[in-house]
mmCIF file of the N, C-alpha and C atoms, coordinates in Angstrom:
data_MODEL
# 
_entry.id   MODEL 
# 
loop_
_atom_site.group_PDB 
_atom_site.id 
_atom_site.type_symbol 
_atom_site.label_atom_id 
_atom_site.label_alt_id 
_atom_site.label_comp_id 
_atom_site.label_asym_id 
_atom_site.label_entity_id 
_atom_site.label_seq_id 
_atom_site.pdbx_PDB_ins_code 
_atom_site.Cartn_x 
_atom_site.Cartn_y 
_atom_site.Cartn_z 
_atom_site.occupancy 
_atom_site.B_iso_or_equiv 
_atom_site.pdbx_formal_charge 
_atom_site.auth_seq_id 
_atom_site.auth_comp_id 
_atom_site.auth_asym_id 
_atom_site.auth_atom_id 
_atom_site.pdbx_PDB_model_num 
ATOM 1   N N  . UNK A 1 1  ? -69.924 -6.156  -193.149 1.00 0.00 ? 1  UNK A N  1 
ATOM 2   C CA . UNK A 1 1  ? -68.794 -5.276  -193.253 1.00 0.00 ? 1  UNK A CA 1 
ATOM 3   C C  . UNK A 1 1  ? -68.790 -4.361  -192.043 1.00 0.00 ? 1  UNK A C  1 
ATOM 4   N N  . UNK A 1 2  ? -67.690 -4.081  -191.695 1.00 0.00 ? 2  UNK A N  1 
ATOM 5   C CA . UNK A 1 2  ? -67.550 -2.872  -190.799 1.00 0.00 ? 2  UNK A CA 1 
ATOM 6   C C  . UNK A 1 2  ? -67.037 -1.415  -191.046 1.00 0.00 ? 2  UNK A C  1 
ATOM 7   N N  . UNK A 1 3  ? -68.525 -1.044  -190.766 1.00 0.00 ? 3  UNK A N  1 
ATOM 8   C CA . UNK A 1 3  ? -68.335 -0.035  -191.497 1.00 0.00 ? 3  UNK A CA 1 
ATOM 9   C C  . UNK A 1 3  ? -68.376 1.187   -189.936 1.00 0.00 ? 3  UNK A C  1 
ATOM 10  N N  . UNK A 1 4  ? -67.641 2.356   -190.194 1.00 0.00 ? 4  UNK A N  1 
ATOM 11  C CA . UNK A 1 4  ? -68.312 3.266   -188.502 1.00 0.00 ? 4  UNK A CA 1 
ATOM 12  C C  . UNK A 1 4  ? -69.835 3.572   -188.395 1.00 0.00 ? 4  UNK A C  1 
ATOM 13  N N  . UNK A 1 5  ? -69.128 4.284   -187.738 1.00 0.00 ? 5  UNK A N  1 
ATOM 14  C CA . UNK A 1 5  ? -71.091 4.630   -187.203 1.00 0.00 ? 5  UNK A CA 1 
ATOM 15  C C  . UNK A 1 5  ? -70.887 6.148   -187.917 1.00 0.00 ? 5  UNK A C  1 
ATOM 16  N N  . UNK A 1 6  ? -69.315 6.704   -187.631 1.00 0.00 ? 6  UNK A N  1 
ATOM 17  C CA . UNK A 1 6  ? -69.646 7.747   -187.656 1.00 0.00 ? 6  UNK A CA 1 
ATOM 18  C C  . UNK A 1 6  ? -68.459 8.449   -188.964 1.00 0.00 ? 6  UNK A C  1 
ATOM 19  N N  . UNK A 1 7  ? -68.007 9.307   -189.352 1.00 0.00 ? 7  UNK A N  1 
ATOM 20  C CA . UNK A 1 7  ? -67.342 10.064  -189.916 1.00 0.00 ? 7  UNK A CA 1 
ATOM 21  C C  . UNK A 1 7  ? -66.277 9.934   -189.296 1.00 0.00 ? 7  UNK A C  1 
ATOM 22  N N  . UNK A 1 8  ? -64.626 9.803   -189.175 1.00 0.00 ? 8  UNK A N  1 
ATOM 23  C CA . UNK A 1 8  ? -63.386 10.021  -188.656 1.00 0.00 ? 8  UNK A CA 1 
ATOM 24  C C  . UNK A 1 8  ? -63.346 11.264  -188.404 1.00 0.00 ? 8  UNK A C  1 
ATOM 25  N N  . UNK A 1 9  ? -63.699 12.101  -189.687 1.00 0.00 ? 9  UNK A N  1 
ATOM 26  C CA . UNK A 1 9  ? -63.018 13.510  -189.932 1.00 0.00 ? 9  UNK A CA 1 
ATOM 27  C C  . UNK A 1 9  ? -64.497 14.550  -189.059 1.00 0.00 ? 9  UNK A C  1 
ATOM 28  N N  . UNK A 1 10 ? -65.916 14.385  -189.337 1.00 0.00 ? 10 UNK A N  1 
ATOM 29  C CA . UNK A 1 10 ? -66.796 15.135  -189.427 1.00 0.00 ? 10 UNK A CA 1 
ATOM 30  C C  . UNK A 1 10 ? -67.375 15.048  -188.080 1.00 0.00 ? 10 UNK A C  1 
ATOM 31  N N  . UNK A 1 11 ? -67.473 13.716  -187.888 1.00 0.00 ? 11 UNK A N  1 
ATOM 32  C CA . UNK A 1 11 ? -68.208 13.118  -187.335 1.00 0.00 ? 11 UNK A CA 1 
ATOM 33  C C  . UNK A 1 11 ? -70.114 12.714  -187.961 1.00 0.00 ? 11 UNK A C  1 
ATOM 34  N N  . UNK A 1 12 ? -69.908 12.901  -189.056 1.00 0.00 ? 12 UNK A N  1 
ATOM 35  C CA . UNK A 1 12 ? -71.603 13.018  -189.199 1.00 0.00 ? 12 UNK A CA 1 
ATOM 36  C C  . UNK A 1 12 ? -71.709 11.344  -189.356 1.00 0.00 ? 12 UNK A C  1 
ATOM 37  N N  . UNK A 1 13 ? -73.139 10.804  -188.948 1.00 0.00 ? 13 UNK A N  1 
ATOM 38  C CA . UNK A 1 13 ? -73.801 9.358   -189.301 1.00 0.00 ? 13 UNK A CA 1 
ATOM 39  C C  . UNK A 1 13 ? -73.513 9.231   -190.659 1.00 0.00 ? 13 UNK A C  1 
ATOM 40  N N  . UNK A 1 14 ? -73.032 7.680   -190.769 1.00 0.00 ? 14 UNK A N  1 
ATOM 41  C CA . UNK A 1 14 ? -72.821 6.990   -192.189 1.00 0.00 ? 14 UNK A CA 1 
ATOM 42  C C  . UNK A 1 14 ? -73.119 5.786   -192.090 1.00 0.00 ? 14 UNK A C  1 
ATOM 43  N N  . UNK A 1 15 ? -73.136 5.461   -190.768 1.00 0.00 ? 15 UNK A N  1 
ATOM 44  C CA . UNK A 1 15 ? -73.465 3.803   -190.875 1.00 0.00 ? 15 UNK A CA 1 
ATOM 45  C C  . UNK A 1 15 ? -74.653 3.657   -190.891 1.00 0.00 ? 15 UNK A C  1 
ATOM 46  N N  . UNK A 1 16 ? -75.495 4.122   -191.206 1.00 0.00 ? 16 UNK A N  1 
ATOM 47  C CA . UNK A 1 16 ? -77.152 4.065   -191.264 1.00 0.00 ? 16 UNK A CA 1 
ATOM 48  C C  . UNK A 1 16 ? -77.319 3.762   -193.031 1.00 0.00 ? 16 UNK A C  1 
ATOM 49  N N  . UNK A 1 17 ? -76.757 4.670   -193.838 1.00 0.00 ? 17 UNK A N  1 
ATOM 50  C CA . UNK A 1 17 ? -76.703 4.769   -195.254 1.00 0.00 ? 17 UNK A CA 1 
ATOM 51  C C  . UNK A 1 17 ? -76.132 3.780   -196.145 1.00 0.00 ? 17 UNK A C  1 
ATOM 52  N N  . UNK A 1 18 ? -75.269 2.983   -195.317 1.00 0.00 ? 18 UNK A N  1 
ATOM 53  C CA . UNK A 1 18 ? -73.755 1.899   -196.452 1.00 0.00 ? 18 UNK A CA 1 
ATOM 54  C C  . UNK A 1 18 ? -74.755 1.074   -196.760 1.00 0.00 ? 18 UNK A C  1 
ATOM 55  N N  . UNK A 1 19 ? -76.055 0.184   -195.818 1.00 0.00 ? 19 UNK A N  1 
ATOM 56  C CA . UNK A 1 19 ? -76.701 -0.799  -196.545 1.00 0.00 ? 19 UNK A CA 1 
ATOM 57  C C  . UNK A 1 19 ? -76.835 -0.458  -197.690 1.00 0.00 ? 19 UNK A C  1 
ATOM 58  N N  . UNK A 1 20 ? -78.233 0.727   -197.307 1.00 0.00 ? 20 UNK A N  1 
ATOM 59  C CA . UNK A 1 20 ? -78.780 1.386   -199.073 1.00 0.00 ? 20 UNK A CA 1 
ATOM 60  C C  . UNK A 1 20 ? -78.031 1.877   -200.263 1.00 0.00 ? 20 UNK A C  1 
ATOM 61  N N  . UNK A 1 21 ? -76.713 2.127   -200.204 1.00 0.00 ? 21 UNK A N  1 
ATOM 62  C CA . UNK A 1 21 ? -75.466 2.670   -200.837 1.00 0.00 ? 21 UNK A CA 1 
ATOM 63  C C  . UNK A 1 21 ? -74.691 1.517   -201.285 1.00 0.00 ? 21 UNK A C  1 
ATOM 64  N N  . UNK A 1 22 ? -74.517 0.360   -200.416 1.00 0.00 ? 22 UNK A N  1 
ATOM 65  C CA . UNK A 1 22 ? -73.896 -0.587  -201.553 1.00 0.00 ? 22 UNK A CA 1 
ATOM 66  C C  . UNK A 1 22 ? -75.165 -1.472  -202.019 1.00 0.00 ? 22 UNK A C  1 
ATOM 67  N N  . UNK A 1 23 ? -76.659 -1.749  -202.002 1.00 0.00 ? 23 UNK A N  1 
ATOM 68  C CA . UNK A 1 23 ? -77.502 -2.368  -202.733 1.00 0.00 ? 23 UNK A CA 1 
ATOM 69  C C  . UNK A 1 23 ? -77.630 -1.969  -204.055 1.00 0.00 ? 23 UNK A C  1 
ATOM 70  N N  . UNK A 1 24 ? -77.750 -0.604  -203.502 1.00 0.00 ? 24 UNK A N  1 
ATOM 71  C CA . UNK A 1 24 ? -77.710 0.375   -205.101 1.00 0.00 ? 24 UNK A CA 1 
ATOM 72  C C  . UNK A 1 24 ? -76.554 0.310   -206.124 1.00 0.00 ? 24 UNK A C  1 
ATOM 73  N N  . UNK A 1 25 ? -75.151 0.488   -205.921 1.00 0.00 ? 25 UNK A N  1 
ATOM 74  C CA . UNK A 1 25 ? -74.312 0.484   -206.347 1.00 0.00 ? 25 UNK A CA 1 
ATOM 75  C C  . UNK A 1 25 ? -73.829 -1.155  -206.909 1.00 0.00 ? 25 UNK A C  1 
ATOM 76  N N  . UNK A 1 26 ? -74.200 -2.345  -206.406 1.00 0.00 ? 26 UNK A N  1 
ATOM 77  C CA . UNK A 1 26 ? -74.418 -3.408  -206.588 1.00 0.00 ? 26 UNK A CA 1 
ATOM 78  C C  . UNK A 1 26 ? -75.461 -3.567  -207.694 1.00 0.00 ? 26 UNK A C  1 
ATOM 79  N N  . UNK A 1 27 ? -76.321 -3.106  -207.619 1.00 0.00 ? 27 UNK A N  1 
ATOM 80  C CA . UNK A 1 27 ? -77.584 -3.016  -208.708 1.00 0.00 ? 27 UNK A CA 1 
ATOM 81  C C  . UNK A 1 27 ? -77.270 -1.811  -209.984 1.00 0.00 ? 27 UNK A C  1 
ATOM 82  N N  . UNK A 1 28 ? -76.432 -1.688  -209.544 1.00 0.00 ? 28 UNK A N  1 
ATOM 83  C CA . UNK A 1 28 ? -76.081 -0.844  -211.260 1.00 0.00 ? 28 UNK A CA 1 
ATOM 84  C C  . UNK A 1 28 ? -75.353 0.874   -211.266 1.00 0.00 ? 28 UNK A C  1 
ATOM 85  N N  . UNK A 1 29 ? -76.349 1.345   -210.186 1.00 0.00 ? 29 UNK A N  1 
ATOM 86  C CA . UNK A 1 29 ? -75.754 2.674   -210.105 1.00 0.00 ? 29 UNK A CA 1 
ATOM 87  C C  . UNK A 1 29 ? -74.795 3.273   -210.213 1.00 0.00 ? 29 UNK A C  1 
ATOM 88  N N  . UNK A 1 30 ? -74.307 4.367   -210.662 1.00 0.00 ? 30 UNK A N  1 
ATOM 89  C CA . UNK A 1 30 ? -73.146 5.368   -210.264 1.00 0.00 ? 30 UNK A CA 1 
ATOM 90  C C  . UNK A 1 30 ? -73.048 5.515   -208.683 1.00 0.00 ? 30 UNK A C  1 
ATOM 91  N N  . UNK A 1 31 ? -71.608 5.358   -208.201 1.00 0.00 ? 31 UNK A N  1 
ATOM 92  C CA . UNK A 1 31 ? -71.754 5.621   -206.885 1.00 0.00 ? 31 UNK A CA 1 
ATOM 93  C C  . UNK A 1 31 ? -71.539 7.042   -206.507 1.00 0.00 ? 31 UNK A C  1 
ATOM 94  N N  . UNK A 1 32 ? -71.167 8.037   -207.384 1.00 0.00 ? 32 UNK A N  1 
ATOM 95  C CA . UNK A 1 32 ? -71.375 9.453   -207.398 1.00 0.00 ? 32 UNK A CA 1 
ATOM 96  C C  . UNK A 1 32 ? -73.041 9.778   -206.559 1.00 0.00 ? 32 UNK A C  1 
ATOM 97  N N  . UNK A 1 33 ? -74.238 9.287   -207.395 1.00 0.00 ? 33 UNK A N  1 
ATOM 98  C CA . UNK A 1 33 ? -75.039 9.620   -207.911 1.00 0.00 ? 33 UNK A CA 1 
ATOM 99  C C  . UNK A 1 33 ? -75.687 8.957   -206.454 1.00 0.00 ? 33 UNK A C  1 
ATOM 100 N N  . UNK A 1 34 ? -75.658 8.549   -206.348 1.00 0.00 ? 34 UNK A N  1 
ATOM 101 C CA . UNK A 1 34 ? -75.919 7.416   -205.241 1.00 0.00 ? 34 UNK A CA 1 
ATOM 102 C C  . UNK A 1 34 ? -75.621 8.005   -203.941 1.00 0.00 ? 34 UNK A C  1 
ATOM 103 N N  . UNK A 1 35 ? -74.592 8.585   -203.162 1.00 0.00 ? 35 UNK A N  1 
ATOM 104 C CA . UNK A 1 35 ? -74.218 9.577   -202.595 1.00 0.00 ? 35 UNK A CA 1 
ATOM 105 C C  . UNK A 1 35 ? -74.521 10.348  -202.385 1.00 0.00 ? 35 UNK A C  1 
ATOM 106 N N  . UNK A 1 36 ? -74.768 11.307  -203.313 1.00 0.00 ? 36 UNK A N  1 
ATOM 107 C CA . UNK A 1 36 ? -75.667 12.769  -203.872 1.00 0.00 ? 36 UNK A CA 1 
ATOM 108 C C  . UNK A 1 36 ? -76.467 12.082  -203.221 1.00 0.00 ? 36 UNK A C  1 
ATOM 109 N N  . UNK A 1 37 ? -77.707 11.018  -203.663 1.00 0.00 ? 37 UNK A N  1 
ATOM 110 C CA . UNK A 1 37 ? -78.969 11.109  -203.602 1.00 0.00 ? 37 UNK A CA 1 
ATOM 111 C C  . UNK A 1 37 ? -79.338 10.707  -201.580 1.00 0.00 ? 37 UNK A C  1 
ATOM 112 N N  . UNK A 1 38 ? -78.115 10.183  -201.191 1.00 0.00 ? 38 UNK A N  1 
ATOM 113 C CA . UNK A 1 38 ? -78.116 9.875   -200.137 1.00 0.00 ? 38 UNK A CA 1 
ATOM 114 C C  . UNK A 1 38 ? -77.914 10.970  -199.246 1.00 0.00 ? 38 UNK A C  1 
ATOM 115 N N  . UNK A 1 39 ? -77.541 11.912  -199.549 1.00 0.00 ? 39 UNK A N  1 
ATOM 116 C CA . UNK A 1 39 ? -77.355 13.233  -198.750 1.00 0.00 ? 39 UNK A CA 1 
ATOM 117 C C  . UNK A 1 39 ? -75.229 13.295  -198.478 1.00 0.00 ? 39 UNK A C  1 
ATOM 118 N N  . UNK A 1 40 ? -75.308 12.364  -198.780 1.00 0.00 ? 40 UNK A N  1 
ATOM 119 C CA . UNK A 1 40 ? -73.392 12.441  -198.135 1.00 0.00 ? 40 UNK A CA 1 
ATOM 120 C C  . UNK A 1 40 ? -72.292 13.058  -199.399 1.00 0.00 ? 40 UNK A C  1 
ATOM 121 N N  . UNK A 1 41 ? -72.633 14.440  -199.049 1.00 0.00 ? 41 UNK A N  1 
ATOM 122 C CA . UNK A 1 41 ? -71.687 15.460  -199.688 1.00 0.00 ? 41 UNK A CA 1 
ATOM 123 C C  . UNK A 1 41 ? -70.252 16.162  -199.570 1.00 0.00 ? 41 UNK A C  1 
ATOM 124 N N  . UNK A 1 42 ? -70.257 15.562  -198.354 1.00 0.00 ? 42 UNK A N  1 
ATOM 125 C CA . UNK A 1 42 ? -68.569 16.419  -197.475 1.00 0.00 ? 42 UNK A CA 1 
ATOM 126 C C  . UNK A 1 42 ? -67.434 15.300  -198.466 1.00 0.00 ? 42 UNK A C  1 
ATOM 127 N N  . UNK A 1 43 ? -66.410 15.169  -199.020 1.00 0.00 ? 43 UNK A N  1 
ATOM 128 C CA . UNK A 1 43 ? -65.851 14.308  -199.142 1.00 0.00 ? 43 UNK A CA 1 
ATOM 129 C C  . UNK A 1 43 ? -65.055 13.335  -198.307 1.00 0.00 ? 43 UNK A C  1 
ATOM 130 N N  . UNK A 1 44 ? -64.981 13.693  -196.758 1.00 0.00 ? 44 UNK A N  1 
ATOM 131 C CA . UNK A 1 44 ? -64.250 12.925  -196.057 1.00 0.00 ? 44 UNK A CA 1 
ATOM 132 C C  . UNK A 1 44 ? -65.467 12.090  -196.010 1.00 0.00 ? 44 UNK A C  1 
ATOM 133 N N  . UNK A 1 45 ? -66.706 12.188  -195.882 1.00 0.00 ? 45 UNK A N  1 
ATOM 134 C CA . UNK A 1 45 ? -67.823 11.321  -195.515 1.00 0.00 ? 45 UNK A CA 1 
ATOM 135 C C  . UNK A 1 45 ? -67.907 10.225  -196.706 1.00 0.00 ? 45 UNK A C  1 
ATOM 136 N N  . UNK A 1 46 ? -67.743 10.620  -197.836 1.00 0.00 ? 46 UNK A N  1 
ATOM 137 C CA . UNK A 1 46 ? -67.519 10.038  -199.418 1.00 0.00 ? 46 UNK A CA 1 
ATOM 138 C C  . UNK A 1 46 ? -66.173 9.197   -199.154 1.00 0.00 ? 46 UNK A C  1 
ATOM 139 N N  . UNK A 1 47 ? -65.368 9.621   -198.570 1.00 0.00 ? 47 UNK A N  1 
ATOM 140 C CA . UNK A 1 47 ? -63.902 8.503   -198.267 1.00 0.00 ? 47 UNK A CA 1 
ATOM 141 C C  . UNK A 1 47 ? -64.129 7.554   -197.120 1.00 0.00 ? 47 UNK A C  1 
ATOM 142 N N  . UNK A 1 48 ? -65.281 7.709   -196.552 1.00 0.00 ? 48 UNK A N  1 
ATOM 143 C CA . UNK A 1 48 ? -65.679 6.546   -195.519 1.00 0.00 ? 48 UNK A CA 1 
ATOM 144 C C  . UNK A 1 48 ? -66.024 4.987   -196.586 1.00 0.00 ? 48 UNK A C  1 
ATOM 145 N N  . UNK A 1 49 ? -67.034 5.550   -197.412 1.00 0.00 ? 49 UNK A N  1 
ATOM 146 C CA . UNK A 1 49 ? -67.808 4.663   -198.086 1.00 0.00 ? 49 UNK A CA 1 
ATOM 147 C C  . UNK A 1 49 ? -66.939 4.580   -199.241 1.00 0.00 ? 49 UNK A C  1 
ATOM 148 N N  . UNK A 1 50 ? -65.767 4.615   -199.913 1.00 0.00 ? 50 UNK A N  1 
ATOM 149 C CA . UNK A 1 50 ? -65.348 4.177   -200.539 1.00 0.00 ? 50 UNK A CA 1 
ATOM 150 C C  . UNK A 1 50 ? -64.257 3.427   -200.360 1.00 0.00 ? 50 UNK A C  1 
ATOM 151 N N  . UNK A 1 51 ? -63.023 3.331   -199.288 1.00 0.00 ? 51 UNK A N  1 
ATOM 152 C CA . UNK A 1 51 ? -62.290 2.884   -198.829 1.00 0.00 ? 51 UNK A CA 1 
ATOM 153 C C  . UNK A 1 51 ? -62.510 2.122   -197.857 1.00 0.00 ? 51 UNK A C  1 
ATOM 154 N N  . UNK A 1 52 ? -64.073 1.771   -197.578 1.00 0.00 ? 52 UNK A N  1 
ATOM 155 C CA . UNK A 1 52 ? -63.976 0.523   -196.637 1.00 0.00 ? 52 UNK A CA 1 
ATOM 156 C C  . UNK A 1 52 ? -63.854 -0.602  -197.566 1.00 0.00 ? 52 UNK A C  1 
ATOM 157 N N  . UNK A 1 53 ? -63.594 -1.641  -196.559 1.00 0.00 ? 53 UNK A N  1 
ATOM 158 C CA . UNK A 1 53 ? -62.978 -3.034  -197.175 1.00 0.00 ? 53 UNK A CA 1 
ATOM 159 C C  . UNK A 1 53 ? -63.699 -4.136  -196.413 1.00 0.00 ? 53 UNK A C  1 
ATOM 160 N N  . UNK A 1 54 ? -64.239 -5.240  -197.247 1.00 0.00 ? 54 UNK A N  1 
ATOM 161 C CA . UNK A 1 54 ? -64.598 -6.629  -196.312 1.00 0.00 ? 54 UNK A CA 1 
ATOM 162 C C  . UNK A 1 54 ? -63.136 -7.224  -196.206 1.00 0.00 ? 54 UNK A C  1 
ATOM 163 N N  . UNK A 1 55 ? -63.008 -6.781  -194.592 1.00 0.00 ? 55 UNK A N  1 
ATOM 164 C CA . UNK A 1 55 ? -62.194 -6.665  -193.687 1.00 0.00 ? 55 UNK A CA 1 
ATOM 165 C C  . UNK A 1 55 ? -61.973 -8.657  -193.419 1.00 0.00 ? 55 UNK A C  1 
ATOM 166 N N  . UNK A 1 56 ? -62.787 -9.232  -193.831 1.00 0.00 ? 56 UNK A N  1 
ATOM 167 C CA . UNK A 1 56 ? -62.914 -10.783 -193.120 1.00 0.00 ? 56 UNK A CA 1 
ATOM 168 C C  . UNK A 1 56 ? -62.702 -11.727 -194.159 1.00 0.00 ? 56 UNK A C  1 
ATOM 169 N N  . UNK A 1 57 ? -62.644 -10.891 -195.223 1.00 0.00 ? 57 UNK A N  1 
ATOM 170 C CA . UNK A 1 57 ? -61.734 -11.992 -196.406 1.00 0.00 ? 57 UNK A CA 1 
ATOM 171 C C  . UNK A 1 57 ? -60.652 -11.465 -196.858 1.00 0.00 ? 57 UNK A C  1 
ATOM 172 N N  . UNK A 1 58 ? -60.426 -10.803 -195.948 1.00 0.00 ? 58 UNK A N  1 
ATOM 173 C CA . UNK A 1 58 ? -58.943 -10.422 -195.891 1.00 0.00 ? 58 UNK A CA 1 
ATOM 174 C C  . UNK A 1 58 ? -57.997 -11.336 -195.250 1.00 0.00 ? 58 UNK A C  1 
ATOM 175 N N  . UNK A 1 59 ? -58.510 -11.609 -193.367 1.00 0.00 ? 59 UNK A N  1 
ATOM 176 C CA . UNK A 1 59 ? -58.550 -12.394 -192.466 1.00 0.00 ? 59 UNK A CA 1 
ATOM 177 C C  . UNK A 1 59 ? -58.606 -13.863 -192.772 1.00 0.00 ? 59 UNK A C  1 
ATOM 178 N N  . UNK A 1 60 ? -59.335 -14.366 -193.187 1.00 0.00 ? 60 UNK A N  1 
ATOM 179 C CA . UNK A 1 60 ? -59.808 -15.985 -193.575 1.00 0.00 ? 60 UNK A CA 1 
ATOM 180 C C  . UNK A 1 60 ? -58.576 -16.549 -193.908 1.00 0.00 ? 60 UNK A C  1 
ATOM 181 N N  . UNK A 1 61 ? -57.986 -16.482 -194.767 1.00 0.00 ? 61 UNK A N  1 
ATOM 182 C CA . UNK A 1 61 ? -56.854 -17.042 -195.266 1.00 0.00 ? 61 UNK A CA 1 
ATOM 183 C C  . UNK A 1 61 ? -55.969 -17.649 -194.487 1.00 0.00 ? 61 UNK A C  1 
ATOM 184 N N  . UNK A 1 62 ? -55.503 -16.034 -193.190 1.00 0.00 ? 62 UNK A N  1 
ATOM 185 C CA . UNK A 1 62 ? -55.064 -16.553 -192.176 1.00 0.00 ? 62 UNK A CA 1 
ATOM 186 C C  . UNK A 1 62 ? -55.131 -17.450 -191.356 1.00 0.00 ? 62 UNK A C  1 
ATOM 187 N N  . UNK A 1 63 ? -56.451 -17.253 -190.954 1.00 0.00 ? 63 UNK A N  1 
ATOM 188 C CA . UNK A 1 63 ? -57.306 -18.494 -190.152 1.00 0.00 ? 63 UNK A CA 1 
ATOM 189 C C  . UNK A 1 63 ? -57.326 -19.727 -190.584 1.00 0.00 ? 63 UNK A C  1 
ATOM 190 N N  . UNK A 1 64 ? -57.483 -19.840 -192.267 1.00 0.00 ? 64 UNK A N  1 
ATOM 191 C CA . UNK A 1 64 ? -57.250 -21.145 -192.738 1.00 0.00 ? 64 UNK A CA 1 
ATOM 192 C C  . UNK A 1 64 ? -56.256 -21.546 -192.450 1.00 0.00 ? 64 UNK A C  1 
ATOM 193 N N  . UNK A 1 65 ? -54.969 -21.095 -192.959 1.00 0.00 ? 65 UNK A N  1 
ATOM 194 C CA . UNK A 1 65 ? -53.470 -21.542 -192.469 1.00 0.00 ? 65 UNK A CA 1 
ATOM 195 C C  . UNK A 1 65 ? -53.242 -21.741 -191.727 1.00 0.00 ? 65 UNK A C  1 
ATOM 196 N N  . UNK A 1 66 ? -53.836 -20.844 -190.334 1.00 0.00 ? 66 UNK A N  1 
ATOM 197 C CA . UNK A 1 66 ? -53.227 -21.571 -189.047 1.00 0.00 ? 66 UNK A CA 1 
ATOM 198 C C  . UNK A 1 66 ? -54.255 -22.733 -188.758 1.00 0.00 ? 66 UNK A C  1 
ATOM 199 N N  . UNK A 1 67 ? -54.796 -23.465 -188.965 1.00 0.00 ? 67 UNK A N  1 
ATOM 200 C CA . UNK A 1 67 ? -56.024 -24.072 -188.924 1.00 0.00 ? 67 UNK A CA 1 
ATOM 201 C C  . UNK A 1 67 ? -54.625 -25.187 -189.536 1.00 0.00 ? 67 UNK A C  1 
ATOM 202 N N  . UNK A 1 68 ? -54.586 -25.040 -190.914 1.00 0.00 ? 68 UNK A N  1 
ATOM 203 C CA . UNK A 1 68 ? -53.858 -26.077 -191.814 1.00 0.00 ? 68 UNK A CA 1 
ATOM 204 C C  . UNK A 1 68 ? -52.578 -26.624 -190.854 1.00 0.00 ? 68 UNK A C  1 
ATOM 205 N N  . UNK A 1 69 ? -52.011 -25.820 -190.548 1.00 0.00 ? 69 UNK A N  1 
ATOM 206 C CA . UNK A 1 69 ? -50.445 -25.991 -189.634 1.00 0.00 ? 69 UNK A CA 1 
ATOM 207 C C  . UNK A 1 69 ? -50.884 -25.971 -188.379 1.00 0.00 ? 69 UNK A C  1 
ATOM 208 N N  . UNK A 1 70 ? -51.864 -26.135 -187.558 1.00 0.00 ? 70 UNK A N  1 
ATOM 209 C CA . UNK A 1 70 ? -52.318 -26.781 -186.120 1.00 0.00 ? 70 UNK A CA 1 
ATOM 210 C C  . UNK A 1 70 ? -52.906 -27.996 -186.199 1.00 0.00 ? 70 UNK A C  1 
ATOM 211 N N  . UNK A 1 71 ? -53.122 -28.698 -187.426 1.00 0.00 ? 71 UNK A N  1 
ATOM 212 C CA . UNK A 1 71 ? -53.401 -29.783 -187.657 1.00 0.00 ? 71 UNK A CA 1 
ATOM 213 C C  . UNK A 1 71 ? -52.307 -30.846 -188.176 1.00 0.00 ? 71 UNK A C  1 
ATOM 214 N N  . UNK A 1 72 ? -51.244 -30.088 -188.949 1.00 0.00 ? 72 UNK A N  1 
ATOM 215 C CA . UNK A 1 72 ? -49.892 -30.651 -189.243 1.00 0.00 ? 72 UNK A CA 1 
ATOM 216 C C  . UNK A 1 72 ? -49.483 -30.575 -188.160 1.00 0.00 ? 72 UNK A C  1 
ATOM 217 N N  . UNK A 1 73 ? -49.303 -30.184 -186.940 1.00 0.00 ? 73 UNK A N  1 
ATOM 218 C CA . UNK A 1 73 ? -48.431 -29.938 -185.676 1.00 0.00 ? 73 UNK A CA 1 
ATOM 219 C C  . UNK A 1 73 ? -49.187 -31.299 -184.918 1.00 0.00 ? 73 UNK A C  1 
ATOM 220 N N  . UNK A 1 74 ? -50.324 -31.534 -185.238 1.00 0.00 ? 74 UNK A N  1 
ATOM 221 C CA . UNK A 1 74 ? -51.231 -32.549 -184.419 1.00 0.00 ? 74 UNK A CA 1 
ATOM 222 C C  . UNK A 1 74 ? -51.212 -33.407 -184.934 1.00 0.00 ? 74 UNK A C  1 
ATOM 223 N N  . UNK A 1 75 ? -50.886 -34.146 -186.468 1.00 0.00 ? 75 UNK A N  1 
ATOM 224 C CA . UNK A 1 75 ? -50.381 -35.340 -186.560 1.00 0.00 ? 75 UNK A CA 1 
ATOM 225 C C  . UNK A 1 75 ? -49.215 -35.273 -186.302 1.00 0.00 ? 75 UNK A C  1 
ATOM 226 N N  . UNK A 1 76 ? -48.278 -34.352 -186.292 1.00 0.00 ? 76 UNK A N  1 
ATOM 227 C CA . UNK A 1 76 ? -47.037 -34.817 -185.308 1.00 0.00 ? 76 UNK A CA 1 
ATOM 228 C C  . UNK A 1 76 ? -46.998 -35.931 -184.410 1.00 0.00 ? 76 UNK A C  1 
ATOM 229 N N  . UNK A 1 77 ? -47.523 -34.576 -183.545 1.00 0.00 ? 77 UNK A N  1 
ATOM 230 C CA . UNK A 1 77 ? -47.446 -35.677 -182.300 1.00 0.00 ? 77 UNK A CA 1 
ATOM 231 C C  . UNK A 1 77 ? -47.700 -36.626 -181.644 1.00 0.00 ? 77 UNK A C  1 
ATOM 232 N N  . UNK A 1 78 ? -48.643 -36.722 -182.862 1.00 0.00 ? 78 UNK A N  1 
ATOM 233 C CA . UNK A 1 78 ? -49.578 -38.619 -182.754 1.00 0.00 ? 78 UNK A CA 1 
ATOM 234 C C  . UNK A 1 78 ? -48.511 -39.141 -183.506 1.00 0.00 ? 78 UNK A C  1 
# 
């Protein structure tokens, strides 16, 4: 995932923390609690790690399709 390095708003480090923050939260945790325990208290820093997105299965689909219709374009022209 891509996540920053840094805060938009603060600037403080976050990309050091998202591994340990989504293992945990994956494994059961509150992601409140999880946060807290991670030190990331500002809430813009808390809107980093909750509004990121795997950005590349978002993407894929696309890639498939054009993949699908550059291959229909190529039996064309054979």
């Amino acid at each position: 995932m891509l996540i920053p390095v840094r805060c938009f708003t603060c600037g403080a480090l976050i990309a050091d923390k998202h591994g340990q923050y989504s293992d945990r939260v994956k494994s059961g945790e509150d992601p409140a609690k999880v946060m807290d325990s991670l030190g990331i208290k500002r809430y813009c820093c808390r809107r980093m790690f909750i509004s990121s997105v795997e950005t590349i299965y978002q993407i894929i689909p696309y890639y498939e399709a054009l993949r699908r219709r550059m291959s229909e374009i190529q039996t064309e022209i054979e």
